[in-house]
C-alpha positions as CSV (number, residue, x, y, z in Angstrom):
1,X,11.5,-10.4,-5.6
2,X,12.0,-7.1,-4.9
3,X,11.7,-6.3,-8.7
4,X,8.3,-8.4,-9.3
5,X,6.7,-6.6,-6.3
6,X,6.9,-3.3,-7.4
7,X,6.1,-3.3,-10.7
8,X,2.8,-5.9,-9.3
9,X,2.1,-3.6,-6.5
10,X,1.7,-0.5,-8.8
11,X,-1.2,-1.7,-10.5
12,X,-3.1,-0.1,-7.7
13,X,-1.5,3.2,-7.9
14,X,-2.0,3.7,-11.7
15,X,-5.5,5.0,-11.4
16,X,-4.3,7.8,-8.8
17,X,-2.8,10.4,-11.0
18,X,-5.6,9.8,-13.6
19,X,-8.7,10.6,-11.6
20,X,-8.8,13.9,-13.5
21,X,-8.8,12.4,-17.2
22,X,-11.1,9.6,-16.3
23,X,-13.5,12.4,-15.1
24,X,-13.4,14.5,-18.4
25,X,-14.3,11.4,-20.3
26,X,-17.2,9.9,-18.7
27,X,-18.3,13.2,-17.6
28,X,-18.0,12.9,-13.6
29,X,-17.1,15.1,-11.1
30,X,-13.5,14.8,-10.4
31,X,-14.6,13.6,-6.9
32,X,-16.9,10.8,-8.4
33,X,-13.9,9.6,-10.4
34,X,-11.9,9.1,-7.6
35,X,-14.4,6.1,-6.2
36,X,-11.8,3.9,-8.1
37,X,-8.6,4.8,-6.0
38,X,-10.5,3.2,-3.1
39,X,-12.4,0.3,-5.1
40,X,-8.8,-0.8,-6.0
41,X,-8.1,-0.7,-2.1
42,X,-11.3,-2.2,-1.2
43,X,-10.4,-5.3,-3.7
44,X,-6.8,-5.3,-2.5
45,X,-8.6,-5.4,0.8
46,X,-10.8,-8.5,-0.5
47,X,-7.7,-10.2,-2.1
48,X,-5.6,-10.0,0.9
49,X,-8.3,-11.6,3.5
50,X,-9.8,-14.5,0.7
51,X,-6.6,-15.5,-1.1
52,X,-3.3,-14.6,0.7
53,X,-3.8,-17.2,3.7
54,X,-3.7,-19.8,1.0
55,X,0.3,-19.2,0.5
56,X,-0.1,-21.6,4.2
57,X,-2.1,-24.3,2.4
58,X,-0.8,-24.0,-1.5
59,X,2.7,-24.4,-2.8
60,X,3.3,-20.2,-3.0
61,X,4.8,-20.2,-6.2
62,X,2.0,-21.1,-8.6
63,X,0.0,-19.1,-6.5
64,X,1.7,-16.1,-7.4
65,X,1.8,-17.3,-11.5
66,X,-2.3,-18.3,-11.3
67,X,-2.8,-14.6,-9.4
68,X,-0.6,-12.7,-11.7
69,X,-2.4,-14.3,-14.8
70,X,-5.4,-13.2,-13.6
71,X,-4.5,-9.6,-12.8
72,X,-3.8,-9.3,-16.6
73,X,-7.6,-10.3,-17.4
74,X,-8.4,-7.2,-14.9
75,X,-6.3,-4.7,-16.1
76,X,-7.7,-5.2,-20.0
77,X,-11.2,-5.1,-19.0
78,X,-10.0,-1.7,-17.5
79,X,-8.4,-0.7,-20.6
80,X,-11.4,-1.2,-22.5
81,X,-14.2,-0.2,-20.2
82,X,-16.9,2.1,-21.9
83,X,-18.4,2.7,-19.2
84,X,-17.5,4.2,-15.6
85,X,-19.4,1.4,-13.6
86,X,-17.3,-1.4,-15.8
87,X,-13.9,0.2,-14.4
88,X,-15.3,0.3,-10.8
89,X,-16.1,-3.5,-11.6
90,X,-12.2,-3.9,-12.6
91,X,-10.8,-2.0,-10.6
92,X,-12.0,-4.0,-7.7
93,X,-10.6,-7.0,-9.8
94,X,-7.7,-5.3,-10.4
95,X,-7.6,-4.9,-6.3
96,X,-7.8,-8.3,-5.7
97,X,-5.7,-10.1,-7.7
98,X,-2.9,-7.6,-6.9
99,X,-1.8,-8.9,-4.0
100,X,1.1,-11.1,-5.3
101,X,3.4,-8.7,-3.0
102,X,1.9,-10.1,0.1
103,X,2.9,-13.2,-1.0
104,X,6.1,-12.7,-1.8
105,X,6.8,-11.0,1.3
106,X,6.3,-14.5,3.6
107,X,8.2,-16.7,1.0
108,X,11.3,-13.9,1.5
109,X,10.5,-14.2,5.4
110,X,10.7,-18.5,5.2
111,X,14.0,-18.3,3.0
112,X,15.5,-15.6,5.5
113,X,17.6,-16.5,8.5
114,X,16.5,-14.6,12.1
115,X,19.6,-12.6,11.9
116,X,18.8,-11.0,8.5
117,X,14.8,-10.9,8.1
118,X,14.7,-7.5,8.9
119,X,17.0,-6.3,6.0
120,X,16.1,-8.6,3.7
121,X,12.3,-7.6,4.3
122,X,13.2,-4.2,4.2
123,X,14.9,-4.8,0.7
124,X,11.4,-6.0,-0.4
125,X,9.8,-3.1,0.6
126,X,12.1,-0.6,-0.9
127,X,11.1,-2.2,-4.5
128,X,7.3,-1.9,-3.1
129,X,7.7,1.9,-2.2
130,X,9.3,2.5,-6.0
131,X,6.8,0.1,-7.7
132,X,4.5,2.7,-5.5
133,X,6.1,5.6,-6.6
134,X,6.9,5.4,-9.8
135,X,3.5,4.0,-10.7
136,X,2.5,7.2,-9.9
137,X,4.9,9.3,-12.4
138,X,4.4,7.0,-15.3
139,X,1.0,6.7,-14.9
140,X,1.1,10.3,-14.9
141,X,3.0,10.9,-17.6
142,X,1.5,8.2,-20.0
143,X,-1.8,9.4,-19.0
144,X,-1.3,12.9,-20.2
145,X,0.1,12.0,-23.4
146,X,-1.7,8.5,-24.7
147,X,-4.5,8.5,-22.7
148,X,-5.3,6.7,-19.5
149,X,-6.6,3.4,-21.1
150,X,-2.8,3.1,-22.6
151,X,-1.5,3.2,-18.7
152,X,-4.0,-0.1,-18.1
153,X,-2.2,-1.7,-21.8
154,X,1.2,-1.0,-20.3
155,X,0.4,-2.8,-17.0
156,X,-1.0,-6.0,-18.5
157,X,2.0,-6.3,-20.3
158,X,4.2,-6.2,-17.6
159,X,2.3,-8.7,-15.4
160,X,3.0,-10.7,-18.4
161,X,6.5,-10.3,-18.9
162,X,7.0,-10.8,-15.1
163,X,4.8,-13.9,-15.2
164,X,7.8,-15.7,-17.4
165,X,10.4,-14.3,-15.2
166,X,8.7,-15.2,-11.6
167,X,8.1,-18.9,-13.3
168,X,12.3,-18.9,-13.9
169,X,13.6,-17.5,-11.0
170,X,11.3,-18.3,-7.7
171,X,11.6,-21.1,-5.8
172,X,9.0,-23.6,-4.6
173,X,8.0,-23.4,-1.5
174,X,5.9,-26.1,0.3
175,X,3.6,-25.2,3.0
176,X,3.2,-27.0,6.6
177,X,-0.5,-26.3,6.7
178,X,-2.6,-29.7,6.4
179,X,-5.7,-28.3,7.0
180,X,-9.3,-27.7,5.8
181,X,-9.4,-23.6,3.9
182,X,-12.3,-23.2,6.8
183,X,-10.0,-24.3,9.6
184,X,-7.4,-22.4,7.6
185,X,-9.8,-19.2,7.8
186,X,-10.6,-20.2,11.4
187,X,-7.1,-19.9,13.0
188,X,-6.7,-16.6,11.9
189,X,-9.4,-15.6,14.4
190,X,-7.7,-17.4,17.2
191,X,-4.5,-15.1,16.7
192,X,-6.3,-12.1,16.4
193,X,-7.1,-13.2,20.2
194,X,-3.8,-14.7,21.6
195,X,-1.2,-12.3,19.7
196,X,-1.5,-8.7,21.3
197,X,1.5,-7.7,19.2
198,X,-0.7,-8.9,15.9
199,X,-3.6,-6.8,16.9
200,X,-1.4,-3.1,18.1
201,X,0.7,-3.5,14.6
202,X,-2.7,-4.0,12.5
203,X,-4.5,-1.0,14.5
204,X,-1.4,1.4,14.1
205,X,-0.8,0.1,10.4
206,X,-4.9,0.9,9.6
207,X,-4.5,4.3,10.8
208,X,-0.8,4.5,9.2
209,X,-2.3,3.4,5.6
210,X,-5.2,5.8,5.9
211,X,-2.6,9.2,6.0
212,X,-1.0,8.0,3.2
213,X,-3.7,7.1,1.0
214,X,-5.4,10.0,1.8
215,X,-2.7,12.4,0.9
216,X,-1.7,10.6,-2.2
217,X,-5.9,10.3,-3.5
218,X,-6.2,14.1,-2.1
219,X,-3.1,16.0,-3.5
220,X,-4.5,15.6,-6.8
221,X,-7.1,17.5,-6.0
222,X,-4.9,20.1,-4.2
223,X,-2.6,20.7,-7.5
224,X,-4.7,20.3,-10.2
225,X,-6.8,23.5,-8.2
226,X,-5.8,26.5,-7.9
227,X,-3.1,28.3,-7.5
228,X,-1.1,25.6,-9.2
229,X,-3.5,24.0,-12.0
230,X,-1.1,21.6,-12.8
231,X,-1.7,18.6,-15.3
232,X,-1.4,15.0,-15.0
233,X,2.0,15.0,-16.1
234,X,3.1,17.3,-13.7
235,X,1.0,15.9,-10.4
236,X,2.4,12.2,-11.5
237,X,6.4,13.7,-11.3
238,X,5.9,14.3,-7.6
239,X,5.7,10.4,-6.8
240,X,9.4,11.1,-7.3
241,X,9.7,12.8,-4.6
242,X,8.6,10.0,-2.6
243,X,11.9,8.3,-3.7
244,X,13.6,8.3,0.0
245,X,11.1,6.7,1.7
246,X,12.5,3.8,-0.3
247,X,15.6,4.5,0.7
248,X,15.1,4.5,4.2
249,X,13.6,1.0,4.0
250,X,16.7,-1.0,4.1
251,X,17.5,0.9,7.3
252,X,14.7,0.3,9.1
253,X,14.7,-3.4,8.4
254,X,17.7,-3.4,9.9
255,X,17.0,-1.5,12.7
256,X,14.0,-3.5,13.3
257,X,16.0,-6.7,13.6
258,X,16.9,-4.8,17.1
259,X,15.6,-5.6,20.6
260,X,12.7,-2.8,20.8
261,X,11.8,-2.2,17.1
262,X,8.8,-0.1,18.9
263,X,10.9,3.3,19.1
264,X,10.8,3.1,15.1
265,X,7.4,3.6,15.6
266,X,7.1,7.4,17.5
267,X,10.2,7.8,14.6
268,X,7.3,7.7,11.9
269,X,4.5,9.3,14.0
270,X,6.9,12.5,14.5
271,X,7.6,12.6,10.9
272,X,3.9,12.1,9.7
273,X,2.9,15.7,11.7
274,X,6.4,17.2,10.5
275,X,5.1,16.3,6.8
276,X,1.7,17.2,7.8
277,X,2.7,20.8,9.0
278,X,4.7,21.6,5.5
279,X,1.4,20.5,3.8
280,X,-0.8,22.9,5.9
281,X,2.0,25.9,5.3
282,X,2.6,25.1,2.0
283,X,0.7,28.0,0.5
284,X,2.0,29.0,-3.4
285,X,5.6,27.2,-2.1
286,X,5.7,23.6,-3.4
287,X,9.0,23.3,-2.0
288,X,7.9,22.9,1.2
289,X,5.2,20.5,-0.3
290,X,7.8,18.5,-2.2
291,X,9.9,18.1,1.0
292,X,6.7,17.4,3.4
293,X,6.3,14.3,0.9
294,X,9.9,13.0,0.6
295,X,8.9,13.0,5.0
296,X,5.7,11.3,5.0
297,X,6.8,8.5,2.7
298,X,10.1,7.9,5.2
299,X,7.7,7.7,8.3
300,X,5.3,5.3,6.2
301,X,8.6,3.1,6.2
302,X,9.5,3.3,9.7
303,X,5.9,2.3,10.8
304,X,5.3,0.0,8.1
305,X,7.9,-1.7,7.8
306,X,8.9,-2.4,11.4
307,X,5.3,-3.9,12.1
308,X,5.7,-6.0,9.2
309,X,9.0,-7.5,10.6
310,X,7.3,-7.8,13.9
311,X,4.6,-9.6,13.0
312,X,7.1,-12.1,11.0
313,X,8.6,-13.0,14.5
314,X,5.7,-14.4,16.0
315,X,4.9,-17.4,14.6
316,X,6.6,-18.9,12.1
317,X,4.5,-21.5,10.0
318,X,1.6,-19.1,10.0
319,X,3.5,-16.1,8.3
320,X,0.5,-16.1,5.2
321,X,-2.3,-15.8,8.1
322,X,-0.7,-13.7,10.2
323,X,0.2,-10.8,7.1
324,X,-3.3,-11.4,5.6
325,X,-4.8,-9.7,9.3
326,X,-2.1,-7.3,9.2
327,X,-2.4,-6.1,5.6
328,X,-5.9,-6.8,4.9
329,X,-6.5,-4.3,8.2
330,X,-3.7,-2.4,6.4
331,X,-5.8,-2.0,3.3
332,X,-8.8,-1.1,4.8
333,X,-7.6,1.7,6.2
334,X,-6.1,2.7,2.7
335,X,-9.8,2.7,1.5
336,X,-10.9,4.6,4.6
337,X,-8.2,7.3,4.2
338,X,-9.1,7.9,0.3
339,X,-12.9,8.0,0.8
340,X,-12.4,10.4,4.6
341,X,-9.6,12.4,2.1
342,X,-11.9,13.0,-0.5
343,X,-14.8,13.9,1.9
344,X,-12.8,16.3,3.6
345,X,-11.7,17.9,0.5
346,X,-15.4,18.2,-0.4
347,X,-16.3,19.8,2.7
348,X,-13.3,22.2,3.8
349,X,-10.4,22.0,1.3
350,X,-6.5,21.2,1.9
351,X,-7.4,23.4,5.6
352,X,-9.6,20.7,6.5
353,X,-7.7,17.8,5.2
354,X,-4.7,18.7,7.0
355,X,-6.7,19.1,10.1
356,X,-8.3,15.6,9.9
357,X,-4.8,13.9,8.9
358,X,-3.3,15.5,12.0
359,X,-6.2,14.2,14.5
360,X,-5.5,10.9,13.0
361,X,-1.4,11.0,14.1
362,X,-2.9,12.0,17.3
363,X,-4.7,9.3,17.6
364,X,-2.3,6.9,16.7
365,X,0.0,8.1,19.3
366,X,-2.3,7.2,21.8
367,X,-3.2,3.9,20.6
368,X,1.0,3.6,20.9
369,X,1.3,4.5,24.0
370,X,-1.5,3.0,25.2
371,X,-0.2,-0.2,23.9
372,X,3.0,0.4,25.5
373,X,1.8,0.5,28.9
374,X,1.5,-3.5,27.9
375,X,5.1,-3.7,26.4
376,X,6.1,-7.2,28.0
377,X,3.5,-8.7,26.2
378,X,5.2,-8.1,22.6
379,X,8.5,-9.3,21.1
């Protein structure tokens, strides 16, 4: 499972390191071209709101097979747009019929006993973060050397090889929804009134997503600029350093499985400005950028992944509906942070982008602690 969902959950992050490339050949500005790193999020966005709650109403597995299948179709039309409006078109498809992972996730969270959800969601995540990740170096790195429409090729066939593999090795799992999709769609409302804990992981996880994205659309910009001017190649190789945010996964599952999983929370803020300040100082030294990342990825962790566990504990039979508010929240804010990054880039440079990313941390701390003024009130 772990496997399937990060080479699935990269299809959004392909497009990232290409921006530049895509630019030169339809002739955009290199700020135009990134529209598509936040179409893909708007779709994922779409996807995660109009076909995850039906993992509650469908048997999950051929779900995941019909989804996958479909992603395929999106990801040639990509490769063979010839014009830019035809890969905003798929990239929104592409978007949307990515969210197997978010999928996968509940099934793992139904086949997991109480004692070992945490870690075994946590597990999940780590091959999430390095489907992430590495999307980003090979897209990179195939980019610069075959072209970007080779990186959208590549992807297809991998959703295809993995559609055999998922068909062999998931299991079934049968849902205990008997409902109406409208009452299905319905009931999600009602938790986003009852569950208090639902509705402080999905504001802190909006916020969260938008940091993230915003650096990872952004820095693109910063070093392919001067005083770096690197390439494609070069700008895709720092997803590796991203690498021990995967590894720190695992370990905030596991922490998470604890009594006040909350405290992983101020863990990530604190890291987010720590990252945040290396960025801002970074100057002509990438090392200090290169370490600020390997930081932000590990706080992305401890607040992602312990408000995905929590919302797992809440209530059991609605695990689809409850991660489609969480994540589809989630993904709006991805699409928020990429267009808000870009804008600030526009307007003031890396100063001004750090500056905004920092104001948002701020903000997110408050919304915590606001939030845990109410702590009885969540598990």
């Amino acid at each position: 499972m772990a496997f399937c969902t990060g080479l699935i959950v990269a299809n959004i992050y392909y497009c990232q390191p290409l921006v530049i490339l895509i630019a030169k050949e339809f002739n955009l500005t290199e700020t135009d071209a990134g529209k598509i790193t936040y179409l893909t999020q708007i779709g994922y966005a779409l996807g995660l709101f109009l076909l995850v709650p039906l993992g509650d109403m469908f048997e999950r597995k051929k779900q995941i097979l019909i989804i996958t299948g479909l992603a395929i179709f999106a990801l040639l039309v990509a490769a063979v747009s010839h014009t830019f409006f035809v890969l905003e078109v798929a990239s929104i498809l592409i978007g949307t019929c990515s969210i197997v992972p978010q999928l996968i996730l509940p099934l793992a969270a139904n086949l997991s006993t109480d004692e070992n959800r945490g870690a075994n969601i946590g597990m999940i995540m780590s091959g999430l973060l390095v489907g992430i990740l590495a999307s980003r170096a090979v897209s990179g790195s195939i980019g610069f050397w075959l072209g970007w429409r080779a990186v959208y090729y590549m992807a297809a066939a991998i959703c295809g090889l993995l559609i055999f593999l998922m068909a062999k090795r998931f299991p079934q799992s049968y849902p205990a929804f008997k409902g109406s999709y409208k009452e299905l769609m319905g009931s999600m409302f009602s938790y986003i009134k009852t569950q208090p804990a639902l509705r402080e992981t999905s504001i802190i996880n909006f916020l969260a997503f938008a940091i993230i994205s915003a650096f990872w659309t952004t820095m693109v910009l910063f070093l392919a600029n001067p005083p770096f001017n690197l390439q494609t190649l070069q700008i895709g190789l720092f997803g590796i350093a991203g690498a021990a945010g995967a590894l720190a996964a695992p370990l905030v599952g596991k922490l998470s499985d604890g009594n006040n999983p909350r405290k992983n929370l101020m863990i990530g803020f604190i890291l987010q400005i720590v990252s945040i300040a290396l960025f801002y100082f970074t100057g002509s030294h990438l090392y200090l950028f290169v370490i600020g990342i390997v930081l932000i990825d590990i706080g992305q962790q401890a607040i992602h992944v312990t408000n995905q566990t929590r919302i797992y504990t809440l209530i059991p039979e609605a695990r689809n509906r409850l991660n489609t508010i969480f994540m589809s929240v989630s993904f709006i804010g991805a699409s928020c942070g990429s267009a808000l990054g870009l804008w600030l880039w526009g307007q003031g440079g890396w100063e001004l982008f750090c500056y905004g990313m920092t104001g948002i941390i701020v903000l997110n701390i408050s919304i915590y602690q606001f939030y845990g003024k109410k702590k009885s009130q969540f598990k």
